[in-house]
C-alpha positions in Angstrom: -24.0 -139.0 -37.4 -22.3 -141.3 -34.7 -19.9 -142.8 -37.7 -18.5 -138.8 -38.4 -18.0 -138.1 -34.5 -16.1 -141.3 -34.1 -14.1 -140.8 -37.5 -14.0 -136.9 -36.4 -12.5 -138.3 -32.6 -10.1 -140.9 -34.4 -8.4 -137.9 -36.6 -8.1 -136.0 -33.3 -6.5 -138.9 -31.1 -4.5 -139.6 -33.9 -2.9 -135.9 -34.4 -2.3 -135.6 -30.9 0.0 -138.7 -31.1 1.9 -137.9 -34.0 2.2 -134.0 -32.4 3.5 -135.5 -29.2 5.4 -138.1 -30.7 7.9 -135.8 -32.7 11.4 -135.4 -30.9 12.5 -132.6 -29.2 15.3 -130.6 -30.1 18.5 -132.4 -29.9 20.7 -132.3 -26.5 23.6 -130.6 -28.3 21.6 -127.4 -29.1 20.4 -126.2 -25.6 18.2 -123.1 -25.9 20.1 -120.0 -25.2 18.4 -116.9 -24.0 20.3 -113.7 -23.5 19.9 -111.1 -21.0 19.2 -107.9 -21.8 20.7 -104.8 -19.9 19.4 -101.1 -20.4 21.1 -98.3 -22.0 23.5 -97.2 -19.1 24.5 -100.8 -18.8 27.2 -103.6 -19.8 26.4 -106.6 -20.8 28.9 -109.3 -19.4 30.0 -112.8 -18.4 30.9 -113.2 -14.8 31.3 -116.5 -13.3 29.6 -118.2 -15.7 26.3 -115.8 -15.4 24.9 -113.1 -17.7 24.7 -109.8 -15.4 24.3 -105.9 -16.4 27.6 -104.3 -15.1 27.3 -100.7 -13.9 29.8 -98.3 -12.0 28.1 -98.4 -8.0 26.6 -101.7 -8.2 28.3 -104.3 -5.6 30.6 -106.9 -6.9 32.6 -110.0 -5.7 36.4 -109.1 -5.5 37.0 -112.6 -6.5 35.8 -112.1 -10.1 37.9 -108.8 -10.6 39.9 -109.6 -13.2 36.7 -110.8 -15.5 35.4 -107.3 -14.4 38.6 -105.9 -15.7 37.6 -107.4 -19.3 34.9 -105.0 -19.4 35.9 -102.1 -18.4 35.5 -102.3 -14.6 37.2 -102.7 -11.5 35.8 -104.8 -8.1 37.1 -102.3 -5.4 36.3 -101.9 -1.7 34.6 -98.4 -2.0 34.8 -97.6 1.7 37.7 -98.8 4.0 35.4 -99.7 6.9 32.5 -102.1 5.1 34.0 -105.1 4.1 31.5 -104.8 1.0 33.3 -104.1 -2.9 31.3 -101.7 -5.7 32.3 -101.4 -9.5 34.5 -98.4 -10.6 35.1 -97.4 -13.9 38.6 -99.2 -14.8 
């Protein structure tokens, strides 16, 4: 009985080496995970980030011409807040 836990405990030690021991994946393939937007809105690439575009939500005026690419436009929707919105381009 004491030989089959110990030969039972050695198979066990030894999978969990040879599971831990296996490389990971390699650096040049990083693990990519979209975003996903809703019906009513755009997927896009601004600045480098995944965001859901749609026409009200607040936007940085710097990025307006990447807005531009998808179908938008960053402009200051009231003249007195210094705050911008997305419009329909």
């Amino acid at each position: 009985m004491k030989k089959r836990l110990i030969a039972l405990l050695a198979t066990c030690a030894a999978a969990f080496v040879a599971g831990t021991a296996t490389p990971a994946a390699p650096a040049s393939t990083p693990a990519v995970v979209a975003k996903h937007c809703s019906a009513s809105y755009t997927h896009a690439v601004i600045g480098g980030v995944e965001k859901c575009l749609r026409a009200g939500e607040f936007c940085a005026h710097r990025y307006d011409r990447q807005y531009r690419h998808y179908g938008y436009r960053c402009i200051r929707f009231y003249a007195n807040v210094d705050r911008y919105r997305l419009t329909h381009a």
